[in-house]
Every structure is written in structure tokens, then in C-alpha cells.
Backbone as CSV, one residue per row, in Angstrom:
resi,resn,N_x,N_y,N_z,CA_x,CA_y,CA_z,C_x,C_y,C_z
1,UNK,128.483,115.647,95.120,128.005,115.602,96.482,129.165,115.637,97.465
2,UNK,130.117,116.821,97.583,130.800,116.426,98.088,130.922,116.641,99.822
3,UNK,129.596,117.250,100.125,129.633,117.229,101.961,128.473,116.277,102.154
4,UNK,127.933,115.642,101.498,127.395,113.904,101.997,127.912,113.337,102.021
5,UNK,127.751,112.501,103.195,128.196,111.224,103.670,126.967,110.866,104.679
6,UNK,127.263,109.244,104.327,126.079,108.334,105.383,127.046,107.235,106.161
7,UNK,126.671,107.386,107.207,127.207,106.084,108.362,126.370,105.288,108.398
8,UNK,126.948,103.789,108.283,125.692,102.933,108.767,126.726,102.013,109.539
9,UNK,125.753,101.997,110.817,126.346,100.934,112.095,125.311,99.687,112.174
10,UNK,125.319,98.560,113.272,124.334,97.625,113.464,125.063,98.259,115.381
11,UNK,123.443,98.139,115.919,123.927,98.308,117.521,123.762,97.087,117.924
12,UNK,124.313,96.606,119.175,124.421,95.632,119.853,123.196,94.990,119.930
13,UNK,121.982,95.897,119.642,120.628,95.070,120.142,119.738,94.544,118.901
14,UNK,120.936,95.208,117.631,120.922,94.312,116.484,120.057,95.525,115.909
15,UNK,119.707,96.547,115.972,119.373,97.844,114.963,120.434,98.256,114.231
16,UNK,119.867,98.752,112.782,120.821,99.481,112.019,120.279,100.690,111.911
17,UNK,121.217,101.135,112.092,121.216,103.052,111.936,121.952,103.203,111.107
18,UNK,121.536,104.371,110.162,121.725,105.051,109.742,121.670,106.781,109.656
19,UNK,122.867,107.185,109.301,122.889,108.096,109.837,123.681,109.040,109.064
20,UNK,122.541,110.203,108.246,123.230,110.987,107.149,123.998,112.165,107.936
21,UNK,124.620,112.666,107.262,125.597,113.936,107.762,125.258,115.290,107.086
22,UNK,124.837,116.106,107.218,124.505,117.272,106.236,123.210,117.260,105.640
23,UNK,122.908,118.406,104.546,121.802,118.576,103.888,121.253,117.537,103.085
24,UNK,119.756,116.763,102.939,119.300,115.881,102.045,119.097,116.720,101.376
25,UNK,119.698,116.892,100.026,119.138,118.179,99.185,119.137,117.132,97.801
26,UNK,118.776,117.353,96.332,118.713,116.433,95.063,120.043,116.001,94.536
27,UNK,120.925,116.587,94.726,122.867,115.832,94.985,122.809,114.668,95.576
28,UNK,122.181,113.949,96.412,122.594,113.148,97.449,120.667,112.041,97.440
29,UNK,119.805,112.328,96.442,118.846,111.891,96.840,119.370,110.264,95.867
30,UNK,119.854,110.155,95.275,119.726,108.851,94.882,120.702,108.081,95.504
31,UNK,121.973,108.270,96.155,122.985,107.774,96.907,121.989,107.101,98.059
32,UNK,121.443,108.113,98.812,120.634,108.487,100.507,119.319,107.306,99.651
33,UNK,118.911,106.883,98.855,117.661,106.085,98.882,117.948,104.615,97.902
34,UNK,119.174,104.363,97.703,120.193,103.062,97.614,120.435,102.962,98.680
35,UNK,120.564,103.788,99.760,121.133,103.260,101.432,120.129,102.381,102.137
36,UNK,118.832,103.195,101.708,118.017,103.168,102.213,117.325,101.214,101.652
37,UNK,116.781,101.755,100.369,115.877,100.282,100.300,116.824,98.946,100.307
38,UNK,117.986,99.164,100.109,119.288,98.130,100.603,119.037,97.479,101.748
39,UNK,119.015,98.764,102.724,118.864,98.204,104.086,117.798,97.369,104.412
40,UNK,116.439,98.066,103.457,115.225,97.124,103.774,115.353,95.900,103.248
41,UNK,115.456,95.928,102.000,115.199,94.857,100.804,116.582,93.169,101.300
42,UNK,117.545,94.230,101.979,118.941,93.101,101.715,119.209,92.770,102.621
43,UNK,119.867,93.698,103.812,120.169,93.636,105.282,118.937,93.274,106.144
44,UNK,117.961,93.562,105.878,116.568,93.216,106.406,116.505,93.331,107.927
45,UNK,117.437,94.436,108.569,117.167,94.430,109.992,115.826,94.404,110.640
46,UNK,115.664,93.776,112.048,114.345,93.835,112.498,113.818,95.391,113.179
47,UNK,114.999,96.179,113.009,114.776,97.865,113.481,115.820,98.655,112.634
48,UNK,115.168,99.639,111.672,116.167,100.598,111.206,115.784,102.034,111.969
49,UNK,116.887,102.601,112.172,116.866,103.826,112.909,117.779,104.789,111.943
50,UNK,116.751,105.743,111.256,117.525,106.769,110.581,117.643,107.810,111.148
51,UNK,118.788,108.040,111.830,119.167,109.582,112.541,119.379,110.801,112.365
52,UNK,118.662,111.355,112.018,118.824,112.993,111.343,119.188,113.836,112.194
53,UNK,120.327,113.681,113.193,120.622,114.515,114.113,121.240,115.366,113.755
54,UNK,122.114,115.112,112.342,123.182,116.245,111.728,122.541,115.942,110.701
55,UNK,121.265,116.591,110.396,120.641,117.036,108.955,120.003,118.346,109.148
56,UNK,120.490,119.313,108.573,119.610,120.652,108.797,119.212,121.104,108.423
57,UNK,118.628,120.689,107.055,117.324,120.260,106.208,117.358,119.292,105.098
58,UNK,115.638,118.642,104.535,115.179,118.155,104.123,114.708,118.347,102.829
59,UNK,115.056,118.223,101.681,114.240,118.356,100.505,113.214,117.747,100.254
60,UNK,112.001,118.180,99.609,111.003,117.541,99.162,111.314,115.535,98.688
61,UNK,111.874,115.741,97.834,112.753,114.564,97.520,112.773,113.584,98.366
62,UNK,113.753,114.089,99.155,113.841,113.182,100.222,113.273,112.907,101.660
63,UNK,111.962,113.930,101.680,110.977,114.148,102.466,110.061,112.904,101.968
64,UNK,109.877,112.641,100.768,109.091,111.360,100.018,109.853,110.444,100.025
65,UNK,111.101,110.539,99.787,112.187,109.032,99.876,111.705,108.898,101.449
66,UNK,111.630,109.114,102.575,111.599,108.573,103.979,110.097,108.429,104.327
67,UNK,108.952,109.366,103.841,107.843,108.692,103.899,107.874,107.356,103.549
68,UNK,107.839,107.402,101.786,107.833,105.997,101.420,108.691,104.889,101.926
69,UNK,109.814,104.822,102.764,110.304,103.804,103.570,109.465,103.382,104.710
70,UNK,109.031,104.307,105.049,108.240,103.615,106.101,107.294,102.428,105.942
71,UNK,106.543,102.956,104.564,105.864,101.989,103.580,106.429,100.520,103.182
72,UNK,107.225,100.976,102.531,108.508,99.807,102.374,108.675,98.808,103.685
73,UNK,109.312,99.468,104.212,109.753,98.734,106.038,108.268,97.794,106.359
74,UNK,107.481,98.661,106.231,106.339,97.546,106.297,106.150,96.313,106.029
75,UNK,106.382,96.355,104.519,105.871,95.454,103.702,107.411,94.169,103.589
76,UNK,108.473,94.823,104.320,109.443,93.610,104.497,109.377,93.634,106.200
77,UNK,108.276,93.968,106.719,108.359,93.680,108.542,109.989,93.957,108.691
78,UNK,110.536,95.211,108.301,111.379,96.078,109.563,110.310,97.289,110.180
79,UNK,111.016,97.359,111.120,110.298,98.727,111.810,111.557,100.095,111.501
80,UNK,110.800,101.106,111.252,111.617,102.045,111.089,111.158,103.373,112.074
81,UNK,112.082,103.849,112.317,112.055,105.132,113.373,113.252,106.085,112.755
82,UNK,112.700,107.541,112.632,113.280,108.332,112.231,113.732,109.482,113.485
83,UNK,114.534,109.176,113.787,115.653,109.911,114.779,115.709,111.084,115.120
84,UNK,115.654,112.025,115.980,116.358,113.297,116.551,116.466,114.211,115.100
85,UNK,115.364,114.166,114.378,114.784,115.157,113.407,114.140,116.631,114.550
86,UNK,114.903,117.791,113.661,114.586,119.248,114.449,112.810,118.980,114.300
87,UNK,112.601,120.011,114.663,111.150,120.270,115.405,110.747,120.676,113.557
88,UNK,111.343,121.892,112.822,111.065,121.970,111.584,110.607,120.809,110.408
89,UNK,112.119,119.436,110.561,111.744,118.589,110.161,110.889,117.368,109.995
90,UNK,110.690,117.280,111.613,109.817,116.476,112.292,108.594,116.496,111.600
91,UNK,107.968,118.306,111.726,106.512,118.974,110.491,106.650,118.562,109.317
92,UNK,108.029,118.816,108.461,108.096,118.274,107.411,107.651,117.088,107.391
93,UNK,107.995,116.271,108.077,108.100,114.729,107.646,106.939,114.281,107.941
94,UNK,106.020,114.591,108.918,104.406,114.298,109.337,103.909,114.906,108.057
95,UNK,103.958,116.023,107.685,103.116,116.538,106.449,103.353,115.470,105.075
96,UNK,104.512,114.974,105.172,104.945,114.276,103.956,104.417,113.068,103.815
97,UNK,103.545,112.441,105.019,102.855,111.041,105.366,103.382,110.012,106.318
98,UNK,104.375,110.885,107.060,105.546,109.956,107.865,104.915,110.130,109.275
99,UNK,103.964,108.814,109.930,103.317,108.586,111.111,104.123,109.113,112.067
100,UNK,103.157,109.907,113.228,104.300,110.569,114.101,104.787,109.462,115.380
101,UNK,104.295,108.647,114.887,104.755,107.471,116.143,106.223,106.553,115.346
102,UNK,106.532,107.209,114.349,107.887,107.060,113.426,108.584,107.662,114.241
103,UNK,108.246,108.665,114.135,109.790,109.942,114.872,109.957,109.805,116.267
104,UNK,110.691,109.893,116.675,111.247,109.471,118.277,112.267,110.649,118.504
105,UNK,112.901,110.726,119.449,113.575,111.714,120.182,114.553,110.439,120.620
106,UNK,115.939,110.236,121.206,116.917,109.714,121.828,116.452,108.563,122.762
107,UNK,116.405,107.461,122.530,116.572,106.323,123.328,116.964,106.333,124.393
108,UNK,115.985,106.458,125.738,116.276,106.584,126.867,116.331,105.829,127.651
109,UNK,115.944,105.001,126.988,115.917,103.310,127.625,117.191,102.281,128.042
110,UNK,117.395,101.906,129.279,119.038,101.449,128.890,118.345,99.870,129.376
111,UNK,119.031,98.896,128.457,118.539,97.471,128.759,119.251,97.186,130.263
């Protein structure tokens, strides 16, 4: 996997983002979903924000790894929002079972 990489920050208002770099393609699906239920299961933020702003596509794979987090996030009360996903992925990810009140566009909100 050598053009994956994942950032993970905590923002000031106490969200963790995450935030992959490149293609979710089957190279990178088991790295990208250790990031993932970690964050739920361990770090237990009260908001995860996964940013797909530099993802420019989605594999099946991992079209079901981020449905099923949402699931997950549930059931440990985080909330999850999936980030500045293209208009392509966005379809993907609604078709895949991922509520469209998940996906958000850029935080416009300034406290």
C-alpha cells in the first residue's frame, strides 16, 4: 500500500477526523477499518468525521467498511459524518446504506 496514508487529528471542539489520502481500493481495506473501529471501540470520540476530500474513489469494500461504521458509531453513541465525499461517492455511499444525513459538505459553522 504504498500511496495510503490516514491522518487522524482531534479538533478543538473535541472531534476526531479522520482523514484518508488516496484511493480506498482492497490494499488499504484492512489498515483503513483498524482506523476505523479503533476510533469507535477505543478513542470513543463523541463526533468522528471521516473526510474523503482526497479520496477519488471508493471500493466496494470499503463502501461496506463505512456503511457499517455508521452502524457501529451507533451502538457505541459516537456520531459519525462522512466528509466532502465527490458527488460520485456520496451515490456510492447512500446506495451502500450510508444515511444521507451522514454526509455533509464543509463545516460552515464557526463557534
Amino acid at each position: 500500500m504504498p500511496n495510503f496514508s490516514v491522518d487522524v487529528r482531534t479538533e478543538a471542539d473535541g472531534s476526531l477526523v479522520i482523514t484518508p489520502r488516496d484511493v480506498l481500493d482492497a490494499e488499504c481495506a484492512v489498515q483503513f477499518r483498524q482506523t476505523l473501529v479503533h476510533a469507535v471501540r477505543k478513542l470513543r470520540p463523541l463526533r468522528l468525521i471521516v473526510d474523503l476530500a482526497e479520496v477519488p474513489t471508493v471500493d466496494p469494500i470499503n463502501l461496506g467498511t463505512l456503511a457499517a461504521l455508521c452502524d457501529l458509531a451507533d451502538d457505541h453513541r459516537v456520531v459519525v459524518f462522512l466528509q466532502n465525499a465527490s458527488a460520485e461517492i456520496a451515490d456510492d455511499l447512500r446506495a451502500a446504506g450510508v444515511p444521507s444525513q451522514r454526509l455533509r459538505k464543509p463545516d460552515r459553522i464557526t463557534a
